[in-house]
C-alpha positions as CSV (number, residue, x, y, z in Angstrom):
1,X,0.0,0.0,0.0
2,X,0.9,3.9,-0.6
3,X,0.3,6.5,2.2
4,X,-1.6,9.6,0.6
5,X,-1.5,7.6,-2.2
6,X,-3.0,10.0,-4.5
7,X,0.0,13.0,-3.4
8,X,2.0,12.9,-6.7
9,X,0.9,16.1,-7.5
10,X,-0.5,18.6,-6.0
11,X,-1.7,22.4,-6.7
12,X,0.9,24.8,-6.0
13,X,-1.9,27.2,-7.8
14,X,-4.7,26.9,-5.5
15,X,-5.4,27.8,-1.6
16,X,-4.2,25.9,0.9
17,X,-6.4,23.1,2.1
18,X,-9.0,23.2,4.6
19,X,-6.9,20.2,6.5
20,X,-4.5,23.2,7.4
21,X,-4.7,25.2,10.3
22,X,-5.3,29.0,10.2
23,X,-1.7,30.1,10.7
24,X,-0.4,28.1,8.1
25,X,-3.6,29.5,5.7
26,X,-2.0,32.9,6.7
27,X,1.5,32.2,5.7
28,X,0.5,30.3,2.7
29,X,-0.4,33.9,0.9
30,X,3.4,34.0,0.6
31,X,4.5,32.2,-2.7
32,X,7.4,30.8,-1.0
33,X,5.8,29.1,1.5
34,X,3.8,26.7,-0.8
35,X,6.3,25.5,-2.7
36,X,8.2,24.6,0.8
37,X,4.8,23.3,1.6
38,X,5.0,21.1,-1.4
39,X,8.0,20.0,-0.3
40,X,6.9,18.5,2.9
41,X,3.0,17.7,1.3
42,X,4.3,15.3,-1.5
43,X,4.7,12.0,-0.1
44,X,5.1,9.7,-3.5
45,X,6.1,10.2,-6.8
46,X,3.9,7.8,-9.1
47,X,0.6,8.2,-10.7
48,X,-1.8,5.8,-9.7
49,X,-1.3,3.7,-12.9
50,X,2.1,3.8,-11.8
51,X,1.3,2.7,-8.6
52,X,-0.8,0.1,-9.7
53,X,2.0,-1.4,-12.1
54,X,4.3,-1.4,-9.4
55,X,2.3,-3.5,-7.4
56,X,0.6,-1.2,-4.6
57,X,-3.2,-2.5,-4.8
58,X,-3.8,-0.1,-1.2
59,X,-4.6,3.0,-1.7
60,X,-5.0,5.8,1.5
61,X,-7.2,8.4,-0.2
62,X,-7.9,12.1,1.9
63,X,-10.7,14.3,0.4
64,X,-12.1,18.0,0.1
65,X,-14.1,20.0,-1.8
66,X,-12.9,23.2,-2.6
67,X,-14.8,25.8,-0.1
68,X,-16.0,28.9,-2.4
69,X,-16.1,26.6,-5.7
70,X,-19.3,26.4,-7.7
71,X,-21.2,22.4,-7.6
72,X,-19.7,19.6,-5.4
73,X,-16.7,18.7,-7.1
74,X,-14.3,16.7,-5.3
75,X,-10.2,16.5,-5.1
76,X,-7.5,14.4,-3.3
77,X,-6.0,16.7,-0.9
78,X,-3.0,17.1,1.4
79,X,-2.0,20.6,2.7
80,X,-2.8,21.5,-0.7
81,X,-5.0,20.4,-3.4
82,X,-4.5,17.5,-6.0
83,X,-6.6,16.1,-8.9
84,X,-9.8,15.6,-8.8
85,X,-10.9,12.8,-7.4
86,X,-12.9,11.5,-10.9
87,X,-9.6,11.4,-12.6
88,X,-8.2,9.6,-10.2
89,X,-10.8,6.7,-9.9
90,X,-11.2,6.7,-14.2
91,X,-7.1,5.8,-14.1
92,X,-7.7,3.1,-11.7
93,X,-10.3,1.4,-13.3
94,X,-8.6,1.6,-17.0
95,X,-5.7,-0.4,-14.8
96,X,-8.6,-2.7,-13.8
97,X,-10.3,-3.2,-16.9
98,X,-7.2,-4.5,-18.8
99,X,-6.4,-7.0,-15.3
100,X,-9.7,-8.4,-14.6
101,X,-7.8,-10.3,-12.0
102,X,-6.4,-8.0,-9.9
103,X,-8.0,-6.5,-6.5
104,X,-7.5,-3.3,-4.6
105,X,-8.6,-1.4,-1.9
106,X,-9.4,2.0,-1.6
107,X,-9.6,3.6,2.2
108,X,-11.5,6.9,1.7
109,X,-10.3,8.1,5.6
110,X,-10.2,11.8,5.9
111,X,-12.9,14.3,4.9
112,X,-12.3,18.2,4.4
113,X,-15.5,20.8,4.2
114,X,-17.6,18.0,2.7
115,X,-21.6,17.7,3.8
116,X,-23.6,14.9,2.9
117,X,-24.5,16.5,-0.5
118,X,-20.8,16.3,-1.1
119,X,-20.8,12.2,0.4
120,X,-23.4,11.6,-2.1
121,X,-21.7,13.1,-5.3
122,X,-18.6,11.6,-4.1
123,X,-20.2,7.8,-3.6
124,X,-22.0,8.2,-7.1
125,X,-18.7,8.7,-8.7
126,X,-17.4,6.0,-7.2
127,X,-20.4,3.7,-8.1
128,X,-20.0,5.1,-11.6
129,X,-16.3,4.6,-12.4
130,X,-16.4,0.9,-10.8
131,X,-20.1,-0.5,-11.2
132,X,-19.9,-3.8,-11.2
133,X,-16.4,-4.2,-9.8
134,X,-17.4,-3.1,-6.1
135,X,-17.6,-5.5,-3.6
136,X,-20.3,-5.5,-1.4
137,X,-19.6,-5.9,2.9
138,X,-19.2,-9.6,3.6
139,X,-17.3,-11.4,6.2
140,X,-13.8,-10.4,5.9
141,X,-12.8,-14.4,5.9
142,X,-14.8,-14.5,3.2
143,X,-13.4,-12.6,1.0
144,X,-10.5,-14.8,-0.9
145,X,-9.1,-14.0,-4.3
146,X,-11.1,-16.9,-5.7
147,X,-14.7,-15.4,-3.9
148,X,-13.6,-11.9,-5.5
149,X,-12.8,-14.1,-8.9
150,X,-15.9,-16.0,-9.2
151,X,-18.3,-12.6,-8.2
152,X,-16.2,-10.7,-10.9
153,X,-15.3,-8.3,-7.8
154,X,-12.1,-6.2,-7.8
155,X,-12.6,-3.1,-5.8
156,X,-13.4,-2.4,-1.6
157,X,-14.3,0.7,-0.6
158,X,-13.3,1.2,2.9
159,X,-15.7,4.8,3.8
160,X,-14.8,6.5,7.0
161,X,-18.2,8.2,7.5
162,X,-21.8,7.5,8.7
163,X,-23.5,7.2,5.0
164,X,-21.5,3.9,4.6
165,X,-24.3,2.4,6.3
166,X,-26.2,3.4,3.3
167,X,-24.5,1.4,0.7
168,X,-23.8,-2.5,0.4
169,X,-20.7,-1.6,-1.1
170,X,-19.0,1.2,1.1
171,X,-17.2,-0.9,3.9
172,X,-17.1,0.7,7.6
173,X,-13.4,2.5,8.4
174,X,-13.3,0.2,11.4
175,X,-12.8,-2.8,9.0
176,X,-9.8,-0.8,8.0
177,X,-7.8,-0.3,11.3
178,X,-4.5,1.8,10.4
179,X,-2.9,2.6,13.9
180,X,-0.5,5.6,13.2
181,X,2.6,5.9,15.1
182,X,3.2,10.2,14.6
183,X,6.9,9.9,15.3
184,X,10.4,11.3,13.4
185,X,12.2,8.3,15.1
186,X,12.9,5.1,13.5
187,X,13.3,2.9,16.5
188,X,10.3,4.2,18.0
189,X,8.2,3.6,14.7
190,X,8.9,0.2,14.8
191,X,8.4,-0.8,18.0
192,X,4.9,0.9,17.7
193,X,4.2,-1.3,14.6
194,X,5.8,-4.8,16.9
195,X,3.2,-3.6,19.2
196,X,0.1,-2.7,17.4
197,X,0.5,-6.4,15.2
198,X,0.4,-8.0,18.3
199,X,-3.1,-6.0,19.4
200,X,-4.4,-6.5,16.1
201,X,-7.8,-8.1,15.8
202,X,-7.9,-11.9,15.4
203,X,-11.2,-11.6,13.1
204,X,-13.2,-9.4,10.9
205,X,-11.0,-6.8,10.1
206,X,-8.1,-6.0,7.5
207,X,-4.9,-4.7,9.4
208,X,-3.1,-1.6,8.3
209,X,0.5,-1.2,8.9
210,X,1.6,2.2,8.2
211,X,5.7,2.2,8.0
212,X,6.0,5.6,7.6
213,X,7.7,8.2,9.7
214,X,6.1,12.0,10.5
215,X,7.3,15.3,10.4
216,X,7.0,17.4,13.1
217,X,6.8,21.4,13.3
218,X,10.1,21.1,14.7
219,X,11.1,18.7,11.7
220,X,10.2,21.0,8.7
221,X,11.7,24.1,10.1
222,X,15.1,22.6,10.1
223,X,15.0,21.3,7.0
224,X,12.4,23.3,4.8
225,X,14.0,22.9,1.6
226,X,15.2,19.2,1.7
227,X,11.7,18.1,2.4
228,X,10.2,14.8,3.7
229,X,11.9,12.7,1.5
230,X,15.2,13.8,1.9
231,X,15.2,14.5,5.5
232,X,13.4,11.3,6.7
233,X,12.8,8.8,4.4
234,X,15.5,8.3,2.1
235,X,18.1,7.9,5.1
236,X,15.2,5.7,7.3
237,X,13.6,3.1,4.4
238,X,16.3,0.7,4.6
239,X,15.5,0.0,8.4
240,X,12.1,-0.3,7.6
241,X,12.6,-2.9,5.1
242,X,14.6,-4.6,7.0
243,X,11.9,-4.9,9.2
244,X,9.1,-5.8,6.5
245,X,11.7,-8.4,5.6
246,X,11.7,-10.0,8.7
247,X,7.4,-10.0,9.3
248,X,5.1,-12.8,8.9
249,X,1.5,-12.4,6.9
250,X,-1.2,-14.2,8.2
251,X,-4.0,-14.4,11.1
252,X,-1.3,-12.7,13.4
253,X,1.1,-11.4,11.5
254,X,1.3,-8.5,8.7
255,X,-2.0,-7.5,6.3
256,X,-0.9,-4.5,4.2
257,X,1.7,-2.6,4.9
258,X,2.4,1.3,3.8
259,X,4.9,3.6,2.9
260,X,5.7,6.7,1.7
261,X,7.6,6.9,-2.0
262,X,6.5,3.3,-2.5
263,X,9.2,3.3,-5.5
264,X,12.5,3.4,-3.3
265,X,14.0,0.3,-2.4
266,X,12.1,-2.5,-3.7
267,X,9.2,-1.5,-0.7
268,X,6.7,-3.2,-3.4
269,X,8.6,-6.0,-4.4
270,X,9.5,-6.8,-0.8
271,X,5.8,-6.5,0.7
272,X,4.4,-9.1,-1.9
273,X,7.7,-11.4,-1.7
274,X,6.0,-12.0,1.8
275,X,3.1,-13.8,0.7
276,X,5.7,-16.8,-0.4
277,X,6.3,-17.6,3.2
278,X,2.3,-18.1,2.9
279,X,2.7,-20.8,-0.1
280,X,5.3,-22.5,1.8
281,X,3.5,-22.8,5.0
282,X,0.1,-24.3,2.5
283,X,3.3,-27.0,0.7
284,X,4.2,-27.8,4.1
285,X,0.6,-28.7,5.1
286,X,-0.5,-30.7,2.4
């Protein structure tokens, strides 16, 4: 899985996002201060369908209209705008259309100045790009490659807001746990993740293990211009992977795991090597 999946580009152009605080609205009026803002808002540079070729089938999706614009449009959003969130969903489902066998998962977990008129423009869009495709709530055991094969499923929508209720196909958030540790510190990050597998829920839920380390205020000030992926993840990812390397998928062990600029280091390539140890285990068995 990506983290802001959808941050490969974002509006230098337009206002600062309404997931901003005041202050930083204020500052933002200076030119320079978005494109350090950039700098630190950017968490992955692929498109979606490069993404998708890559191998990430999670995607963490944040969302906002854009207050003071005309109609209900909707737009990926961190700090600062990105595309809307149409385009976004018609790239996906091109991939999906030419790999009818391939499943991904969509978390829709943060929503900016969005009232239930927005909710239902946004879920009609998603019910238009995928039709078909979208898999309705069902046990989580349930749902194996071949159950997903055989209904001619490939997308879950996980919908962190009441209307879910509303729709057979928009899953709960809480099936879609994704503890977040908030810390600039390596060892710290992965102890939190150690800790949070071993609390994870034995049924009924997907597991979300977010590998990523977090800015602080404190963070960006000292290095505004070399940005997150300079400052904290291009020196921290091999320790991370390391780690990834040494987990176990499974009841117990790791579900989908995320990181930022999925394209360094094999993250990918590494994550799905994992599911191996799975094959191994069923050879063993039989």
């Amino acid at each position: 899985g990506s983290h802001d999946s959808f941050s490969y580009w974002v509006d230098e152009k337009s206002p600062v996002g309404p997931d901003q605080a005041t202050a930083i609205k204020r500052l933002a009026r200076i030119s320079l201060v978005k494109k350090i803002m950039k700098k630190w808002s950017v968490t992955q540079n692929l498109t979606f369908k490069e993404q998708l070729e890559g191998g990430i089938r999670y995607f963490d999706l944040r969302v906002s209209s854009k207050p003071g614009e005309i109609g209900q449009e909707i737009y990926f959003i961190h700090g600062l705008f990105g595309i809307k969130v149409w385009d976004g969903l018609k790239e996906i489902n091109t991939f999906l259309e030419q790999h009818p066998k391939e499943v991904i998962f969509l978390d829709f977990n943060h929503f900016y100045a969005m009232d239930d008129s927005h909710h239902f423009f946004l879920i009609n869009r998603i019910r238009s790009a995928f039709g078909s495709k979208l898999c309705s709530v069902e046990c989580v055991e349930y749902v194996t490659l071949q159950y997903m094969w055989e209904k001619k499923h490939q997308v879950l929508i996980f919908y962190h807001y009441p209307l879910y209720r509303e729709y057979p196909f928009l899953w709960p958030g809480n099936k879609m746990p994704a503890p977040w540790a908030n810390t600039t510190n390596v060892h710290k990050l992965l102890q939190f993740l150690e800790t949070t597998l071993e609390e994870r829920s034995r049924y009924g839920t997907f597991h979300v293990s977010q590998a990523i380390l977090t800015p602080r205020v404190k963070t960006i000030a000292r290095h505004l211009i070399r940005g997150l992926k300079n400052t904290l993840v291009h020196r921290n990812l091999p320790m991370i992977l390391n780690w990834v390397k040494a987990q176990k998928p499974g009841v117990m062990g790791v579900n989908i795991i995320t990181s930022d600029f999925v394209e360094l280091a094999d993250f990918a390539a590494t994550v799905i090597a994992l599911n191996d140890l799975l094959l191994e285990e069923d050879e063993s068995a039989t």
